[in-house]
C-alpha positions as CSV (number, residue, x, y, z in Angstrom):
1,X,2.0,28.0,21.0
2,X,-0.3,30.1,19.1
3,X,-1.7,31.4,22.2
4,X,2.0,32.7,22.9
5,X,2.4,34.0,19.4
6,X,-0.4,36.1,19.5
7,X,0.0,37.5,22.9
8,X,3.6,38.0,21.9
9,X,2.0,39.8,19.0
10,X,-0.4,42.3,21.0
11,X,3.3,43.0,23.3
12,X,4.1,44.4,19.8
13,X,1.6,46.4,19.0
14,X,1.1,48.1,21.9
15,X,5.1,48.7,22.4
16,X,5.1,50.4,18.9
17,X,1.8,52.8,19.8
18,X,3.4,53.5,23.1
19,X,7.3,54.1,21.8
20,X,6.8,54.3,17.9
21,X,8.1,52.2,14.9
22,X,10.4,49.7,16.5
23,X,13.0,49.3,13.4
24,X,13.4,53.3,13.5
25,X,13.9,53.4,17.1
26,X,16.5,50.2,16.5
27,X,18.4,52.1,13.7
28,X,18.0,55.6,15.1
29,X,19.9,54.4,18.8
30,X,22.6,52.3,16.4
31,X,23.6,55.8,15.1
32,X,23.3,57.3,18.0
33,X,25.5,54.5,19.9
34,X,27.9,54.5,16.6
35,X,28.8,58.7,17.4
36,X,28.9,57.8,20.7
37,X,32.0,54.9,20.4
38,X,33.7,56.9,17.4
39,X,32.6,54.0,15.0
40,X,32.9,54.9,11.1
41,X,29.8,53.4,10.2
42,X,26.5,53.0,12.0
43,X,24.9,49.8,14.4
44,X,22.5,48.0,12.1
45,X,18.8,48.4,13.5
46,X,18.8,44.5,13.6
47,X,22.3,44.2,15.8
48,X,21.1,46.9,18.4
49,X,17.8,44.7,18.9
50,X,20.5,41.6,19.3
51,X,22.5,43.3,21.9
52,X,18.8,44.0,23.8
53,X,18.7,40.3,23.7
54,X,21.8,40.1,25.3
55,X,20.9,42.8,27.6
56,X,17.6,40.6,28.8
57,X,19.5,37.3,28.7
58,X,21.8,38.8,31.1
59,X,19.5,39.5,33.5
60,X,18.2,35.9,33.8
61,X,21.2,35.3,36.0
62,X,19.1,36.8,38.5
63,X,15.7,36.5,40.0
64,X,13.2,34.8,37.6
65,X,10.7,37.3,35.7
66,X,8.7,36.3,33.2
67,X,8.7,39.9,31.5
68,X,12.5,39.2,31.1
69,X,11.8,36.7,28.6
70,X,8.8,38.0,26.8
71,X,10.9,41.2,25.7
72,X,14.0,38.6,24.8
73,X,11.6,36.7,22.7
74,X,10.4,40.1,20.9
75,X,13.6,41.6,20.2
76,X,14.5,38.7,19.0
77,X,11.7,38.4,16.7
78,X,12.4,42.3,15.3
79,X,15.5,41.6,15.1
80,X,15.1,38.5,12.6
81,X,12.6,40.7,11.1
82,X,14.7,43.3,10.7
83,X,17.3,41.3,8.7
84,X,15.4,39.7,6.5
85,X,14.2,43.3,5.2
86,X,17.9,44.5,5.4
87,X,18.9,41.0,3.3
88,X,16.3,41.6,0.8
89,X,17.6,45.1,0.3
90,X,21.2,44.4,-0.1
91,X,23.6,41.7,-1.3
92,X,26.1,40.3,0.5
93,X,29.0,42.7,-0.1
94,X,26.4,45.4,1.0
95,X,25.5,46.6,-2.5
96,X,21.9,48.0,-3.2
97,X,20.5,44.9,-5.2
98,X,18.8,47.0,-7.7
99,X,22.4,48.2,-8.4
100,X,23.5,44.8,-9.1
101,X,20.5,43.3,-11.0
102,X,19.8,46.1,-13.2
């Protein structure tokens, strides 16, 4: 498993010199898709990276491909990532926390 980890790791890095920051890329297309459908409020970063998942799971229904799964399994990963970060920023009513504790 660690072998997988750290190859899944090294997909990561060399997606984010290639392509740039992954959770800017994430938030800057949920903005981007959010004009685009006349939504009031932007995508999260972390639900775009979701919907890739989906995107990938999707194509499973096809021909096996093992690349298929390796980008599920690291948009999935960002996307948790992603979350956390966003959940340690704001409270569950979407308040800035530092707002709320003081």
């Amino acid at each position: 498993m660690e072998n997988r980890e750290q190859k899944l790791k090294e997909i990561r890095k060399s997606k984010q010199e290639e392509y740039g920051d992954f959770g800017v890329a994430m938030n800057d297309i949920g903005h981007l898709w959010s004009v685009l459908l006349g939504l009031d409020a932007a995508i999260p970063g972390h639900v775009v990276a979701n919907m890739y998942v989906a995107a990938k799971l999707y194509r499973t229904k096809k021909k096996f491909k093992k690349d298929t799964y390796v980008d599920a399994a690291n948009y999935l990963y960002q996307a948790e990532e992603m979350h956390k970060q966003e959940e340690e920023i704001f409270n569950t009513q979407g308040i800035v926390k530092d707002q709320v504790d003081g």
